[in-house]
Residue frames as a rotation matrix with the C-alpha (Angstrom) as fourth column:
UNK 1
-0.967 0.096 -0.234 5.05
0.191 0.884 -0.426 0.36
0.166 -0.457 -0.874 -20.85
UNK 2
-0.141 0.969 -0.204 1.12
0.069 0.215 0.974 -0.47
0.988 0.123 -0.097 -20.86
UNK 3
-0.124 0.341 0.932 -0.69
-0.991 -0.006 -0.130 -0.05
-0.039 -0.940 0.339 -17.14
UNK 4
0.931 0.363 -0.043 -1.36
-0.349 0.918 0.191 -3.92
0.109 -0.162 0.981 -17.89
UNK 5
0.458 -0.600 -0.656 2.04
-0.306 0.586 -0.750 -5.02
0.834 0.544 0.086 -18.62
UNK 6
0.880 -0.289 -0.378 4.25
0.469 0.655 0.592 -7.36
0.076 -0.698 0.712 -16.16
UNK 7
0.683 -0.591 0.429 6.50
-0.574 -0.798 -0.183 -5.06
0.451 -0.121 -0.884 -14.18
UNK 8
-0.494 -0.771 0.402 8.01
-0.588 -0.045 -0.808 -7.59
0.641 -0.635 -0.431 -11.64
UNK 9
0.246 0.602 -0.760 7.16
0.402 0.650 0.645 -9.40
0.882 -0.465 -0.082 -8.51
UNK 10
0.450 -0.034 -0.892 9.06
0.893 -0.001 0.451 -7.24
-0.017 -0.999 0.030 -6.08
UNK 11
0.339 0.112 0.934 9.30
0.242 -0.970 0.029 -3.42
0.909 0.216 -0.356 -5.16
UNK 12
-0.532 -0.313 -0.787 10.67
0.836 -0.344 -0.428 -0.68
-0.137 -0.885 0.445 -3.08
UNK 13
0.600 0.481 0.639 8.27
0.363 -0.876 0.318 1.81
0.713 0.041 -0.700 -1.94
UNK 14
-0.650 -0.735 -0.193 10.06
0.678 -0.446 -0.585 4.89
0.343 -0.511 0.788 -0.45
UNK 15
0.685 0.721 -0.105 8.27
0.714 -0.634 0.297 7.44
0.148 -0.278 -0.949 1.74
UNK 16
-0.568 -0.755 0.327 9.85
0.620 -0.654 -0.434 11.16
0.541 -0.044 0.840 1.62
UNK 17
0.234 0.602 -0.764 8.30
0.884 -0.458 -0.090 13.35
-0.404 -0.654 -0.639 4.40
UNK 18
-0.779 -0.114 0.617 8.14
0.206 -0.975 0.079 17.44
0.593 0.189 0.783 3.28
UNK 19
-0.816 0.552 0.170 5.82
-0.470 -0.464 -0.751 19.92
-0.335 -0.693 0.639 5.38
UNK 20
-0.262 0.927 -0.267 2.70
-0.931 -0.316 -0.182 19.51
-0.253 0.201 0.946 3.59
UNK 21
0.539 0.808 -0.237 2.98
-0.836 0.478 -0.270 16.40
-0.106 0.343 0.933 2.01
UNK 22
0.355 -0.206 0.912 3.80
-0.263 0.914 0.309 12.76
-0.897 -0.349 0.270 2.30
UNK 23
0.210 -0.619 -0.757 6.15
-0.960 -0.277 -0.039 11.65
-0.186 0.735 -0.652 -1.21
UNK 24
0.358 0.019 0.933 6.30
-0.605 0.766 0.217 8.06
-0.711 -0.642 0.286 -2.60
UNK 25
-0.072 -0.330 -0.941 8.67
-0.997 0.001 0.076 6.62
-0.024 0.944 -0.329 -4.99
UNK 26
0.582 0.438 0.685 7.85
-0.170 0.889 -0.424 2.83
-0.795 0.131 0.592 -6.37
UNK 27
0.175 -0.710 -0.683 10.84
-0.984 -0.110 -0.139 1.06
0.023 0.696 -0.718 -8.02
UNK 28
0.918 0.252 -0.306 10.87
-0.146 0.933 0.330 -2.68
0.368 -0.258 0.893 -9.06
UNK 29
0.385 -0.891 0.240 13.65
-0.906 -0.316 0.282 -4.67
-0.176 -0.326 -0.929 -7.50
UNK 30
0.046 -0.375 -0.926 16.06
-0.550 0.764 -0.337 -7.04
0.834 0.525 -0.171 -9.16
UNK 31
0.749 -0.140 -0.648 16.98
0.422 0.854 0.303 -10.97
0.511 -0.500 0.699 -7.24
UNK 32
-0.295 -0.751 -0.591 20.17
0.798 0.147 -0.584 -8.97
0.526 -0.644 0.556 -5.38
UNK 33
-0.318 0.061 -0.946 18.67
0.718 -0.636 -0.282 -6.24
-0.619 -0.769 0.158 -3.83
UNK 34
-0.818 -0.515 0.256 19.51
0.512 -0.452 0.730 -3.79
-0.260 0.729 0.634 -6.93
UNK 35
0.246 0.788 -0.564 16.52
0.033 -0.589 -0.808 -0.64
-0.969 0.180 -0.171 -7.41
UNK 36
-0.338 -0.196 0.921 15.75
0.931 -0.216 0.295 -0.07
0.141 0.956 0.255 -11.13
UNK 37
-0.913 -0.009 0.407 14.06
0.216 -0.857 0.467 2.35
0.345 0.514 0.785 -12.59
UNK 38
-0.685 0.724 0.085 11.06
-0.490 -0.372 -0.788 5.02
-0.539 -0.581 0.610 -10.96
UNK 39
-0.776 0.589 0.223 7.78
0.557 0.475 0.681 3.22
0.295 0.653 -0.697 -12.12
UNK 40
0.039 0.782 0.622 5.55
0.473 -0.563 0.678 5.32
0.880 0.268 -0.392 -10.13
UNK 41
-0.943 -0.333 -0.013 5.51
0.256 -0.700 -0.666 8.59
0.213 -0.632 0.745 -8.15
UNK 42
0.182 0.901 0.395 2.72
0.308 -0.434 0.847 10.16
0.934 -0.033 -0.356 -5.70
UNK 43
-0.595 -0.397 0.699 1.76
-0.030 -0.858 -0.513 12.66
0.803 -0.326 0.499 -3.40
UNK 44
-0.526 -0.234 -0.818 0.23
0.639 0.526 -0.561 12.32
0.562 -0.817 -0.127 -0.36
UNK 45
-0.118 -0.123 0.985 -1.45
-0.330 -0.931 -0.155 15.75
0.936 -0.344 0.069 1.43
UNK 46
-0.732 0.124 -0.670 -1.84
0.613 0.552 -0.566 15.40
0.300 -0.825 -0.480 5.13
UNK 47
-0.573 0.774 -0.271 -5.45
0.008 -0.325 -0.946 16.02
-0.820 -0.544 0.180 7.09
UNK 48
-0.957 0.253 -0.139 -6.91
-0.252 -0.498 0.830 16.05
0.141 0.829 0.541 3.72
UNK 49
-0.410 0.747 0.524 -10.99
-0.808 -0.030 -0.589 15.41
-0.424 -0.665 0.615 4.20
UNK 50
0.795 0.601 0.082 -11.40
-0.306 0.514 -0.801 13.22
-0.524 0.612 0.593 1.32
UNK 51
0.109 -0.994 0.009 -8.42
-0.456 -0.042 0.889 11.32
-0.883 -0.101 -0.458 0.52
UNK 52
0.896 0.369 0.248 -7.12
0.065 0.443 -0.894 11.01
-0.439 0.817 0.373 -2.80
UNK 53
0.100 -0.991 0.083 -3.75
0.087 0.092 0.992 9.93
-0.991 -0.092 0.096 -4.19
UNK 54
0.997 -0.017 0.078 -2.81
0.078 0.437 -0.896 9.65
-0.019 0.900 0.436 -7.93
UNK 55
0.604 -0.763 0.230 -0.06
0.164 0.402 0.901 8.46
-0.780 -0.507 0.368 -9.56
UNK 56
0.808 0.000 -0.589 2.32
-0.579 -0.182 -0.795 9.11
-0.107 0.983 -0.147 -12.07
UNK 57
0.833 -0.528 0.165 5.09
0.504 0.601 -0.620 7.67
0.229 0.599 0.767 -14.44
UNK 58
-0.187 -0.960 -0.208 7.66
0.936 -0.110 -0.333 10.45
0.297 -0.257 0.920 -13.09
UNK 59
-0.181 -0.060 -0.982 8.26
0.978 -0.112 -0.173 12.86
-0.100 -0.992 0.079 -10.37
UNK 60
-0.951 0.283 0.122 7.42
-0.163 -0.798 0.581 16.00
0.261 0.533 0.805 -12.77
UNK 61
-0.395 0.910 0.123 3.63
0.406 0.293 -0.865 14.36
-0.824 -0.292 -0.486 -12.67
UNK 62
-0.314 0.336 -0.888 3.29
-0.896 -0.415 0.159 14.92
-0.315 0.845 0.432 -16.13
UNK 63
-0.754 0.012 -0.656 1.98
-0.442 0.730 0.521 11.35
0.485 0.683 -0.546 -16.71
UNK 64
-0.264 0.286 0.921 -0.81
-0.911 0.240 -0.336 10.05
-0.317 -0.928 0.197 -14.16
UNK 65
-0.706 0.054 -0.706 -1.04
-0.282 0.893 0.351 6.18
0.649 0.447 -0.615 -14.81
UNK 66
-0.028 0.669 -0.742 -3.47
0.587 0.612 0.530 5.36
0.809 -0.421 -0.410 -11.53
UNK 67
-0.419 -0.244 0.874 -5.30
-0.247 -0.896 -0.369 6.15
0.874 -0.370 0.316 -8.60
UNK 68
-0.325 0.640 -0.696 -7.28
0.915 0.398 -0.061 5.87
0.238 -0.657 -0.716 -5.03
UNK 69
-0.489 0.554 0.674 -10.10
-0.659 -0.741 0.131 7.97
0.572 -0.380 0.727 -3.58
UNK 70
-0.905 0.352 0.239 -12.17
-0.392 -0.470 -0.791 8.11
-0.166 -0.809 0.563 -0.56
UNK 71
-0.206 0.946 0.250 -16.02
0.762 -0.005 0.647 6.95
0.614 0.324 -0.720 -1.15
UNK 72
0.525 0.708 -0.472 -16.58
0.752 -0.128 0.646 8.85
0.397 -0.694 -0.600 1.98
UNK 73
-0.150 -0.757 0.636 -14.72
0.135 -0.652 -0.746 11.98
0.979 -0.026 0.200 3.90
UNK 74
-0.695 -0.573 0.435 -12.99
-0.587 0.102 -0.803 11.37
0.415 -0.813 -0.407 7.11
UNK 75
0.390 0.910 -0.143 -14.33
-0.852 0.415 0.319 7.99
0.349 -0.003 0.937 7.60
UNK 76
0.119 -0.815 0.568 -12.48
-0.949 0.075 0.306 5.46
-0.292 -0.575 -0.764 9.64
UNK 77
-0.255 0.353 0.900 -14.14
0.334 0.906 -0.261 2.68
-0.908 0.234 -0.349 7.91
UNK 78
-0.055 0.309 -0.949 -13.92
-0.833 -0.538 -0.127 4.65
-0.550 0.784 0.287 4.54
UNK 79
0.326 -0.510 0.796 -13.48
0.492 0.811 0.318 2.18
-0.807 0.288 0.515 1.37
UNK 80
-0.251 -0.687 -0.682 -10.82
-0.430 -0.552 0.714 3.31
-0.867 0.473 -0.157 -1.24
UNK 81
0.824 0.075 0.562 -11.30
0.410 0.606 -0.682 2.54
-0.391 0.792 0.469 -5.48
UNK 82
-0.499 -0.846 0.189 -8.14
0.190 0.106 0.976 1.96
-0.846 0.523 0.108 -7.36
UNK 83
0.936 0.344 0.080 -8.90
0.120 -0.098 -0.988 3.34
-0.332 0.934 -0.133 -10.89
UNK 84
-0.166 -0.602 0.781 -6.72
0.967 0.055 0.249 3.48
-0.193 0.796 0.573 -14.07
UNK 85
-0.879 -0.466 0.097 -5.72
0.454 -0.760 0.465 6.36
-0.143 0.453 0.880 -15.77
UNK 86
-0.721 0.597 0.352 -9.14
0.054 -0.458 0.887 6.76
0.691 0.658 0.298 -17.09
UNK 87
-0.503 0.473 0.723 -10.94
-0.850 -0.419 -0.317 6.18
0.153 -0.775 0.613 -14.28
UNK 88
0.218 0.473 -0.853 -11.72
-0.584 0.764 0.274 2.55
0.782 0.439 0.443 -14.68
UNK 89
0.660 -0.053 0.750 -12.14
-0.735 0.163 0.658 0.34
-0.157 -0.985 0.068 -11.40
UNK 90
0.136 -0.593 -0.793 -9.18
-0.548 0.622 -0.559 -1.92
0.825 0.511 -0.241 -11.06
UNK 91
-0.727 -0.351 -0.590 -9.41
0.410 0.468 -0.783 -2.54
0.551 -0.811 -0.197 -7.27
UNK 92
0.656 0.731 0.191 -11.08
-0.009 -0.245 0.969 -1.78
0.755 -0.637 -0.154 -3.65
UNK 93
-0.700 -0.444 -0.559 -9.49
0.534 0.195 -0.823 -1.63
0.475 -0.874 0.101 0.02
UNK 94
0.736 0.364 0.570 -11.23
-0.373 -0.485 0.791 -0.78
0.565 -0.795 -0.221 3.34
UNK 95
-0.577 -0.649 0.496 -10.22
-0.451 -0.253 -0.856 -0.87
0.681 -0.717 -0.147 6.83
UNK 96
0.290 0.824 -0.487 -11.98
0.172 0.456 0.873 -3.07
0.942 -0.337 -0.009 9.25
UNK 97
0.029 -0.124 0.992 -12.02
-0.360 -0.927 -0.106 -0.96
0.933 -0.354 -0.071 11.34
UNK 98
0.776 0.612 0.154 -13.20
-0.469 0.396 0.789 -3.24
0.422 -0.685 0.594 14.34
UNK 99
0.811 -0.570 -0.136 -10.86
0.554 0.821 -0.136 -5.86
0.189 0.035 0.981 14.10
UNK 100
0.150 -0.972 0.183 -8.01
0.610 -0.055 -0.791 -3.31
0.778 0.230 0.584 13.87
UNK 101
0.736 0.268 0.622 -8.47
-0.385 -0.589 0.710 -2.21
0.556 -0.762 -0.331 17.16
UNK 102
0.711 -0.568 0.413 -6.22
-0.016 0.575 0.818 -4.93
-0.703 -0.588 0.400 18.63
UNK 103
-0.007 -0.518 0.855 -4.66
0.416 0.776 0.474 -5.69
-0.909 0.359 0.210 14.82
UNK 104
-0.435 0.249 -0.865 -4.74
-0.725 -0.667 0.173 -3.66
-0.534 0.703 0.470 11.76
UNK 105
-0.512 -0.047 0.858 -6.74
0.525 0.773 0.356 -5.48
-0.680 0.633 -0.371 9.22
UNK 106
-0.310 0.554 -0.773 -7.88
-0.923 -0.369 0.106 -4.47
-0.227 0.746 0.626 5.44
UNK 107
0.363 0.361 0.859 -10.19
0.414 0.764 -0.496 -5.90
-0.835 0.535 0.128 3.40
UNK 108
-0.723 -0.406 -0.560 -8.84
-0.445 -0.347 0.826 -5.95
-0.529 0.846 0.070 -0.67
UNK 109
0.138 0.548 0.825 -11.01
0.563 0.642 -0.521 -6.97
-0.815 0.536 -0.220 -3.87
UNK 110
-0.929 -0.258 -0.263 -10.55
-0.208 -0.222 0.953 -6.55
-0.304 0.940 0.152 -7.66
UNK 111
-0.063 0.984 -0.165 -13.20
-0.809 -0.147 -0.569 -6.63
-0.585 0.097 0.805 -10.06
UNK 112
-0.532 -0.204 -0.822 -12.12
-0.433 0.900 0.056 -10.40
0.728 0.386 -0.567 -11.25
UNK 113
0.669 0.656 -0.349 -13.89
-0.126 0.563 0.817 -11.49
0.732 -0.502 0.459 -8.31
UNK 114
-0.285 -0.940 -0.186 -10.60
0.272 0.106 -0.956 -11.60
0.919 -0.324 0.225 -6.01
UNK 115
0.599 -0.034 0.800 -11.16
-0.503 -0.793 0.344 -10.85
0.623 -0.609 -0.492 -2.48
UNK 116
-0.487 -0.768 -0.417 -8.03
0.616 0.036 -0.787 -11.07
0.619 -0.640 0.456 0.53
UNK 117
0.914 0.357 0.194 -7.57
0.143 -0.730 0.668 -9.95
0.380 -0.583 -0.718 3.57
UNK 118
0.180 -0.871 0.457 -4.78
0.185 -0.426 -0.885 -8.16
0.966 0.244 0.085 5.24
UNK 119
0.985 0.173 -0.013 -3.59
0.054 -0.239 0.970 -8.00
0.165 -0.955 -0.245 8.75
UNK 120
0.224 -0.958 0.176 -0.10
-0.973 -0.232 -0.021 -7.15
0.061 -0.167 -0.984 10.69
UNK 121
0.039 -0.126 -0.991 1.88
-0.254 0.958 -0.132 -10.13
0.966 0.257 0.005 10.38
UNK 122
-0.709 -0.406 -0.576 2.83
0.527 0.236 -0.816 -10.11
0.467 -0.883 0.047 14.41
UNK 123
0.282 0.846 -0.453 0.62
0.721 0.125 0.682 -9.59
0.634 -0.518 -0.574 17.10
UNK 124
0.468 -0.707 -0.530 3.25
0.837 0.162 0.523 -8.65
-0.284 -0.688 0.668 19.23
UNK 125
-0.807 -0.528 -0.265 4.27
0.550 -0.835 -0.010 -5.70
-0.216 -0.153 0.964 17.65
UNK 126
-0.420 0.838 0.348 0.83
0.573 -0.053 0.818 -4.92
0.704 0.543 -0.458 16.90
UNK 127
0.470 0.493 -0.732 0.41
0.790 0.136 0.598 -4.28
0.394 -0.859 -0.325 20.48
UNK 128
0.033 -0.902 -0.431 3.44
0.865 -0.190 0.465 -2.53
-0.501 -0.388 0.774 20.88
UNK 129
-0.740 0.280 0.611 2.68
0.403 -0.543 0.736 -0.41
0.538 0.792 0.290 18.29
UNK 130
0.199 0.922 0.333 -0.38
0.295 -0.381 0.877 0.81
0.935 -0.076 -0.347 19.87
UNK 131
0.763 0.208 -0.612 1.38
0.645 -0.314 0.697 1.58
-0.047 -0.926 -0.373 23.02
UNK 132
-0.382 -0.741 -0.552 4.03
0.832 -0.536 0.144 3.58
-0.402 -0.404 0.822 21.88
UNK 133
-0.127 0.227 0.966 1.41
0.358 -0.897 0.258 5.81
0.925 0.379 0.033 19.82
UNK 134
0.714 0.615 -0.336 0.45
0.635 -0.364 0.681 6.83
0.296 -0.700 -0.650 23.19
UNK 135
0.518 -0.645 -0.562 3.85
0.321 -0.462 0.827 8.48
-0.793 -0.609 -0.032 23.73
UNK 136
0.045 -0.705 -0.708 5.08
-0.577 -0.597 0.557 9.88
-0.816 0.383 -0.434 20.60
UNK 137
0.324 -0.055 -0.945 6.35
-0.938 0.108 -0.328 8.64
0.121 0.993 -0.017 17.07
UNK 138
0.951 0.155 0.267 7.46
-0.229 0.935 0.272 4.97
-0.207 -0.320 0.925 16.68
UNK 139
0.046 -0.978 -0.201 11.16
-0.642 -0.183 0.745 4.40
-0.765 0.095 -0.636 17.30
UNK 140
0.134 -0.085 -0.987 12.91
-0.953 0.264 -0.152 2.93
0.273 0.961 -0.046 13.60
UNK 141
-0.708 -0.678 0.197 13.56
-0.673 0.733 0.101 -0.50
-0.213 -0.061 -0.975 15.40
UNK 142
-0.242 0.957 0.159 9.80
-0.402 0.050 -0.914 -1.12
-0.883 -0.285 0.373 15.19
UNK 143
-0.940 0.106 -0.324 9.38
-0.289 0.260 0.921 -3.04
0.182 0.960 -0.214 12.00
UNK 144
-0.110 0.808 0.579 5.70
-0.316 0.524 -0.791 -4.12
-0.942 -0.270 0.198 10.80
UNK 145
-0.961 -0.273 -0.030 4.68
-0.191 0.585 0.788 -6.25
-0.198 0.764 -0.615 8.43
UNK 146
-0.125 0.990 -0.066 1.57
-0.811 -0.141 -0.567 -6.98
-0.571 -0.018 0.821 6.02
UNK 147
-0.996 -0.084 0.014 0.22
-0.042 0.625 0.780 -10.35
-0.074 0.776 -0.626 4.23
UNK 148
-0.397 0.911 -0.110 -2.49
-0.791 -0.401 -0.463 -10.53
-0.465 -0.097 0.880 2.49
UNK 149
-0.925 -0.236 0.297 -3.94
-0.122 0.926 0.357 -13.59
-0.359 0.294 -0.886 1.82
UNK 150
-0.453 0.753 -0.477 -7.03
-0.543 0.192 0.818 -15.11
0.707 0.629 0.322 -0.35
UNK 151
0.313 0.836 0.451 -9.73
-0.942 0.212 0.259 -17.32
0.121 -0.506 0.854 0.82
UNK 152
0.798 -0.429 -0.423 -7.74
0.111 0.795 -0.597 -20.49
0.592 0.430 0.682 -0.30
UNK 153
0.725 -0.619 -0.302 -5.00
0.193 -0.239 0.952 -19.27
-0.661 -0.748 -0.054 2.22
UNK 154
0.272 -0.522 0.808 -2.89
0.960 0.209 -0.187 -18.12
-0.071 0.827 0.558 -0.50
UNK 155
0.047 -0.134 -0.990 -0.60
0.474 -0.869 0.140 -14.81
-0.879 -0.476 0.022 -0.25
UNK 156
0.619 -0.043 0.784 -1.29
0.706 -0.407 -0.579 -12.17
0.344 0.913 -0.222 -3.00
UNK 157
0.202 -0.362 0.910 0.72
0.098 -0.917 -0.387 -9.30
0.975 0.167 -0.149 -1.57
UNK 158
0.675 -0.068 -0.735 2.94
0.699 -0.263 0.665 -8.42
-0.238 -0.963 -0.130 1.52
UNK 159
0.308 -0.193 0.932 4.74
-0.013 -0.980 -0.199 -5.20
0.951 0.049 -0.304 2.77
UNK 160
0.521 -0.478 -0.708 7.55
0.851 0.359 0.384 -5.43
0.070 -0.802 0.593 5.06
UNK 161
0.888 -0.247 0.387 8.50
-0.358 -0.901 0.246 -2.09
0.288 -0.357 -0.889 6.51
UNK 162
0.496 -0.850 -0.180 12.71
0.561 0.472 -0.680 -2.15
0.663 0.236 0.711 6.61
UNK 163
0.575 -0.304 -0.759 15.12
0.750 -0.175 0.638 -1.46
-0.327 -0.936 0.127 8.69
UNK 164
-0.305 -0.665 0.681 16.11
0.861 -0.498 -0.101 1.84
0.407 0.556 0.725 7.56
UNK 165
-0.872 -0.165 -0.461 16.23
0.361 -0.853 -0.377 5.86
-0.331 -0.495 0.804 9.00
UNK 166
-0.654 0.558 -0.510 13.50
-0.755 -0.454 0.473 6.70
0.032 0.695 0.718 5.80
UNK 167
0.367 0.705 0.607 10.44
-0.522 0.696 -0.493 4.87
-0.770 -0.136 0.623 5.77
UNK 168
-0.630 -0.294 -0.719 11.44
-0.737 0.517 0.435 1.87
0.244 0.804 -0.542 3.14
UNK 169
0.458 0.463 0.759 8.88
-0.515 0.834 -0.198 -1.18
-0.724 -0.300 0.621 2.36
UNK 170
-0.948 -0.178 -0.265 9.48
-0.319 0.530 0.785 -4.34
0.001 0.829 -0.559 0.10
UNK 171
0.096 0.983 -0.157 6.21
-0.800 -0.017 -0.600 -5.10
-0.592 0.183 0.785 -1.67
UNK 172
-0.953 -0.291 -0.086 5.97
-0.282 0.745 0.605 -8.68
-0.112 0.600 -0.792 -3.29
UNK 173
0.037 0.989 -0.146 3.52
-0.931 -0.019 -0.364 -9.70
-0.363 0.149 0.920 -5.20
UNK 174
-0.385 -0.638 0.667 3.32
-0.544 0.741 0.394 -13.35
-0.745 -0.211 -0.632 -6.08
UNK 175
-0.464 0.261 -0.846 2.21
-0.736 0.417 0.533 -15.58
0.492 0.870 -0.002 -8.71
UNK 176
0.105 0.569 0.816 -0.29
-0.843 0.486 -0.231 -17.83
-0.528 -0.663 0.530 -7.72
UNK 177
-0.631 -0.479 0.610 -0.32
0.071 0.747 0.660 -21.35
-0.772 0.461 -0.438 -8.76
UNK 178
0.086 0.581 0.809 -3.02
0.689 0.552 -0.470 -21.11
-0.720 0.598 -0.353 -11.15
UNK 179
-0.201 -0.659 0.725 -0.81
0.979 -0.144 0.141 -18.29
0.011 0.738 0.674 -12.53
UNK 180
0.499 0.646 0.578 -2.95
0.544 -0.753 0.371 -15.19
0.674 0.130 -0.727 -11.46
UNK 181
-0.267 -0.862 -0.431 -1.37
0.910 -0.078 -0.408 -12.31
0.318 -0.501 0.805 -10.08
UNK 182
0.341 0.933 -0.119 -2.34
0.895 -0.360 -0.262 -9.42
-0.288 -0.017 -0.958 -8.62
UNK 183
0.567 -0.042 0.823 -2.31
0.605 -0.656 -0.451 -6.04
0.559 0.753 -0.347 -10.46
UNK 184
-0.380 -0.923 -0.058 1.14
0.907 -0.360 -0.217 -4.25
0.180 -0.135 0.974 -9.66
UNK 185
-0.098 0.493 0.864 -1.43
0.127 -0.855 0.502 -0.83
0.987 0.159 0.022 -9.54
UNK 186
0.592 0.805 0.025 -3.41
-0.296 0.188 0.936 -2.19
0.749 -0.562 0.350 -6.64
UNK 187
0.595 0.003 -0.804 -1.15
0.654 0.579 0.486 -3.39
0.467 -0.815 0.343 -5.04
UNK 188
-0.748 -0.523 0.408 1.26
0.322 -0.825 -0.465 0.04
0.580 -0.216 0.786 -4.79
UNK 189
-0.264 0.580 0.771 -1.78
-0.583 -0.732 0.351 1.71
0.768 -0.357 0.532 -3.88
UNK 190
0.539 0.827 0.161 -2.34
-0.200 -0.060 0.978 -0.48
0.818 -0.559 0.133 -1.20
UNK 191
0.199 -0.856 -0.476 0.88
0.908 0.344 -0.238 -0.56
0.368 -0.385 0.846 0.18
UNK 192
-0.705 -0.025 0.709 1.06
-0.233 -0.936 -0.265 4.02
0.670 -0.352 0.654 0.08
UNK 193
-0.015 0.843 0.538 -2.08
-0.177 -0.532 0.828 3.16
0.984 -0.083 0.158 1.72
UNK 194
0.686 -0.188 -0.703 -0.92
0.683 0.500 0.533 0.63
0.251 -0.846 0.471 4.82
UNK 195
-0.507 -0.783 -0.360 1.89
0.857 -0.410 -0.313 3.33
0.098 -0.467 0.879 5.50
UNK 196
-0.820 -0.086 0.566 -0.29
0.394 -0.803 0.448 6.58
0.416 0.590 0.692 4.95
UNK 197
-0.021 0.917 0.397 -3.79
-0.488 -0.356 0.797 6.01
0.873 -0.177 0.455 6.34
UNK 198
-0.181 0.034 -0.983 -2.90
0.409 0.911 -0.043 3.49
0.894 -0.410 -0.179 9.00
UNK 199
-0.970 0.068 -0.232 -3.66
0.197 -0.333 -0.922 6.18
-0.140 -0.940 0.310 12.14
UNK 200
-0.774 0.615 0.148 -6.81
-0.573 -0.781 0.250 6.96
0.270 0.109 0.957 10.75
C-alpha cells in the first residue's frame, strides 16, 4: 500500500504505556466495530526536549512511512510538521496555547491550502479535566472528545477517547462533500498528538 492510497474513514488508535515510552498502534475499523490489520506503529519517549515521533508499517520499525517534529524545543506553543517518508511536508498542527487554557484548542493545515481548527468537544469536561489534574491522573470515566472543523463549518477529523481500562480513541475522518478528505497520515499524527502532548 502507497502512503497516498485510501485506507478507510475510521480507526482505532491504541496507547500502550512501558517505562520509557508511550506505544501506539493505528488499525482501520470495519462498519461493526471489527479491527483489521496494524497500518501504523510509533513510539513516543517521554520529557523528550524536542519532540519527534515517526512511524512505521509494523511494530519491528523496519518500515517508517511518516512523521512529526518539534520546530522548537519545549515550547508550549511549539508547531509540529507531518512529513512523508522522505521528508516531504504533508501537514502542520500547533497548540493555541491561549485559548486552551479554559479549552484545548489546535490549529491544523495541509499544504493544499486546508486549514481547521480543533477544540474539546464539551466544555464541561474540559473544566473537569483541569481540575482533576490538580489531584492526580484522570479517572477512566472521563471521556474527551476532539472535532475538527474547516472554515465552512465542516468536520475533517474527530477523536473520541473510549470507554476502556487502555487508552483507546476512534479517529474518523470524513469525506467532504466536494469529495476531499483529509490525509489518513495527518490525521494519526494528530490524534498520537491530542493524547501525547496535551499536558504540555
Amino acid at each position: 500500500m502507497t502512503e497516498s492510497a485510501e485506507v478507510g474513514t475510521r480507526f482505532a488508535l491504541r496507547q500502550r504505556i512501558t517505562l520509557m515510552v508511550n506505544r501506539y498502534e493505528l488499525r482501520p475499523l470495519a462498519a461493526d466495530g471489527t479491527e483489521g490489520e496494524l497500518l501504523a506503529f510509533a513510539e513516543q519517549k517521554r520529557m523528550a526536549f524536542k519532540e519527534q515521533v515517526t512511524f512505521y508499517s509494523d511494530a519491528a520499525k523496519t518500515d517508517p512511512i511518516f512523521g512529526f517534529k518539534a520546530r522548537q524545543r519545549m515550547d508550549l506553543a511549539a508547531t509540529y510538521d507531518v512529513t512523508d517518508k522522505d521528508g516531504n511536508p504533508i501537514g502542520e498542527f500547533r497548540k493555541d496555547f491561549g485559548k486552551s487554557l479554559l479549552r484545548s484548542t489546535w490549529h491544523l493545515s495541509t499544504p493544499d491550502g486546508l486549514t481547521a481548527m480543533g477544540q474539546e468537544r464539551s466544555q464541561g469536561v474540559a473544566i473537569a479535566r483541569r481540575v482533576l489534574d490538580l489531584v492526580g491522573e484522570l479517572p477512566v470515566f472521563l471521556r474527551f472528545h476532539f472535532d475538527f472543523t474547516a472554515p465552512d463549518g465542516q468536520v475533517i477529523l474527530t477523536s473520541e477517547r473510549q470507554r476502556s481500562l487502555k487508552d483507546r480513541y476512534e479517529v474518523t475522518v470524513p469525506r467532504l462533500e466536494n469529495g476531499w478528505q483529509l490525509d489518513w497520515r495527518v490525521a494519526t499524527a494528530m490524534a498520537v498528538a491530542l493524547d501525547a502532548l496535551q499536558g504540555r
